[in-house]
N, C-alpha and C positions, 0 to 999 in steps of 0.2 A: 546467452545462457551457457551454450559449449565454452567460451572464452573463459566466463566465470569460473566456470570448474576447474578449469586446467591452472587457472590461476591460483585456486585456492588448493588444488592436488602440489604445483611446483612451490608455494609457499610452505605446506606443511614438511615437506622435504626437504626444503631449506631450514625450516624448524627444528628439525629432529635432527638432521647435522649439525645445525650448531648449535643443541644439550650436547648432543655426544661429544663435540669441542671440547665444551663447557665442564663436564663431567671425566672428560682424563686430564682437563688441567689444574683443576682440584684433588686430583687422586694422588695418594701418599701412599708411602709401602716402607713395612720395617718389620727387618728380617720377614718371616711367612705371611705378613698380614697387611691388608691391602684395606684401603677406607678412604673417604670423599669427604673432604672439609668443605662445609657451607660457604665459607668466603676466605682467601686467603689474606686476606687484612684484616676483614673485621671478625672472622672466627673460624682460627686456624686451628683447630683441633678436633674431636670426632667426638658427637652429640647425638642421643639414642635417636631420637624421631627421627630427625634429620638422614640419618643414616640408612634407617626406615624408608623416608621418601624416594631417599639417595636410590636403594636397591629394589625399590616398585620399578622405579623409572628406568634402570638398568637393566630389567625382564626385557624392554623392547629391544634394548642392544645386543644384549648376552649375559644368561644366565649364569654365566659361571663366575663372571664378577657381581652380579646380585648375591651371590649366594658367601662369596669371600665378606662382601661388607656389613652380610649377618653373621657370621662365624668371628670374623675381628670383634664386630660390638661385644659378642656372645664371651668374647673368652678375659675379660675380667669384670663375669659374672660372681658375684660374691658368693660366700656358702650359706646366707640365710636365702637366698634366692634375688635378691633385688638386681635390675641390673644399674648400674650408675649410667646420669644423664652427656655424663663427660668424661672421656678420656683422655688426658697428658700425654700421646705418644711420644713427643717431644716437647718436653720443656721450654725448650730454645725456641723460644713463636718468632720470626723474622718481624713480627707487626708488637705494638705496644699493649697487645691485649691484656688483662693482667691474671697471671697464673696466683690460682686460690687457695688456701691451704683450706681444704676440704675435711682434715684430719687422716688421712692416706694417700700414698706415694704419688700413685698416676692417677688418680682418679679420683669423681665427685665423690660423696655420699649420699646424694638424694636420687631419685627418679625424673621421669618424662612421663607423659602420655605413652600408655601400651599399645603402640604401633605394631609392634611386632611379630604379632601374630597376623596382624593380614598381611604386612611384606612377606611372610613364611608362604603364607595362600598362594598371596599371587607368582610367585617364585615357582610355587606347586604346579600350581594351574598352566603355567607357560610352559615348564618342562615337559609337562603333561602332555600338551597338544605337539609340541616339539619330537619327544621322544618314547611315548608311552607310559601307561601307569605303573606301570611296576617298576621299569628304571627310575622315575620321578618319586619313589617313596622314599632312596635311601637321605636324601637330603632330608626331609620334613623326619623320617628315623630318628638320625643321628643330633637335629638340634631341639628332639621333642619335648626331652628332660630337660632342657633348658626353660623351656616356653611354659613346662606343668611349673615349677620349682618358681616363675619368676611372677603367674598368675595368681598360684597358691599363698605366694607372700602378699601383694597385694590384698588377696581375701582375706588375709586371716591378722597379718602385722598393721595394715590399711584400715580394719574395720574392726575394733577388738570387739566392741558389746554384741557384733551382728546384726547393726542397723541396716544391712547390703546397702551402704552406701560407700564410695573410698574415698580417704580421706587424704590432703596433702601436706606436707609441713614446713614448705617453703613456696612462694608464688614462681619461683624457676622451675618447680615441677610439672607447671599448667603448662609448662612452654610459652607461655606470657608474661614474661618477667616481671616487667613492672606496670601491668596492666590495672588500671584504675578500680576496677573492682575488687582489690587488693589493698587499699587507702584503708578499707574500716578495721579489718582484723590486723593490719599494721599499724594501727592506732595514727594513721597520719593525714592531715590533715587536706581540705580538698585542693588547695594550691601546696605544692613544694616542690621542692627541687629534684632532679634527678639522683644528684649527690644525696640529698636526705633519702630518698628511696633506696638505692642503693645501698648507704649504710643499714637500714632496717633488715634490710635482706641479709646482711653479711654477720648482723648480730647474732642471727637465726643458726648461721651456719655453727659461729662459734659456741652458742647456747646446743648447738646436736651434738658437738664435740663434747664437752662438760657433760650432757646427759650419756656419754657412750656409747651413743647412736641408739637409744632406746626410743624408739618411733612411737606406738601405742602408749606408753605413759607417762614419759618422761616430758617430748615433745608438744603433745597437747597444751600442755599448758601455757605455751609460747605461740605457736601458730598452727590452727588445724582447719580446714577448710573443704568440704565436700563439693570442691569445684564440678559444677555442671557439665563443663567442655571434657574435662579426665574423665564423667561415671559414662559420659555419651560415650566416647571410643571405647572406653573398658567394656559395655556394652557388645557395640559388632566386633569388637576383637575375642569376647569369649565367645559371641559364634560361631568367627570362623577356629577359635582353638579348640571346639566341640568338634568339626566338621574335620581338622585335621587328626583326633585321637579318633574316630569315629573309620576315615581310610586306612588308620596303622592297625583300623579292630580292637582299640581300647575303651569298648563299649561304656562302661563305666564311666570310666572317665568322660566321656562324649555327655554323660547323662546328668554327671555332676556338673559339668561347667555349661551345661543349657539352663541347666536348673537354677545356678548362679547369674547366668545371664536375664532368666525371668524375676528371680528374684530384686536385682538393681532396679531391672525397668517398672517393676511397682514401686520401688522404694519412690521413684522419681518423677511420678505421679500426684 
């Protein structure tokens, strides 16, 4: 039983060294800003959840790179609030991936699952225990308007009639690309090809373009979907973006986005 343990104590240590490999061999940096590519073949550029996961996982190593590869995602935040699922930091992908015209320069135009506010959390939380509460606020401070401005849009561009449910206008937003429960509102059939999938997706994009990026009305009418897996995270993510306006004392605010987060979980019912 002693053996076991030590086995499985030396195992997880060898684990955790080699993510930490794993995760500065994937890290990129241009000019100030610092970010972790999922795979550098198959997807060599910097994608919201991902970057999410990337800077949970980062709190066990060190906070201060958690907290760069929220601030990168963070800073081509658009000004309606959304944040894009995909950044071009460089065009030049060493791999054949293929760079998308999104309708803007470096970046997607659609979304991901709202990760972000629990990387924000846990980021918090680790500093917290680390270095105390009041030094650990000015982080969750400084990216808070980012987190209100990008939840807000969600609530309100995501959901226009106020059914609290959100809505998505592309199956890349699910973070499930071409995930088969995606067949019927893409009008495509139960067997096809990934190339036909693919193209339907990419119809979508240029059909967003055409529309202006008009999400709420224009979009609808092409693809909208109150994917279950997005209203679940959008869920504990607006608790924990309750719990963090709530330690900055934005009472209010804390009261609205609980109240939003009860609001979903009947909707989904």
């Amino acid at each position: 039983m002693v053996e076991d343990f030590f086995g499985i104590v030396f195992y997880m240590e060898d684990l955790k060294k080699l993510t930490l490999q794993l995760l500065l061999k994937n890290r990129r940096k241009v000019n100030n800003y610092q970010y972790t590519v999922p795979s550098p073949d198959s997807y060599p550029y910097q994608w919201l959840w991902d970057s999410c996961f990337h800077a949970i996982i980062l709190t066990h190593f060190n906070t201060s790179d958690a907290k760069k590869e929220i601030l990168t995602l963070l800073s081509k935040q658009f000004d309606n609030g959304l944040i894009p699922h995909m950044i071009y930091w460089d065009k030049k992908s060493p791999t054949d991936f293929p760079v998308i015209e999104w309708g803007k320069e470096d970046t997607s135009t659609i979304t991901q699952p709202p990760m972000i506010a629990y990387a924000v959390w846990t980021i918090y939380q680790k500093d917290k225990d680390e270095h105390g509460s009041s030094s650990s606020k000015t982080f969750i401070k400084k990216v808070y308007p980012n987190l209100y401005h990008f939840y807000r849009y969600l609530l309100t561009e995501r959901d226009p009639h106020e059914n609290h449910l959100i809505g998505i206008m592309n199956p890349d937003e699910s973070g499930e690309d071409n995930s088969p429960r995606f067949d019927i509102p893409l009008n495509l059939p139960p067997r096809h090809s990934f190339k036909e999938n693919t193209r339907k997706r990419l119809n979508l994009v240029a059909q967003h373009i055409a529309c202006k990026f008009d999400a709420p009305f224009c979009m609808r009418n092409f693809f909208w979907v109150n994917d279950v897996p997005f209203n679940a995270i959008m869920i504990e993510n607006l608790r924990l973006l309750s719990n963090i306006a709530k330690n900055l004392g934005y009472l209010e605010d804390a009261k609205f986005f609980s109240k939003e987060k009860e609001n979903i979980t009947k909707a989904m019912k």
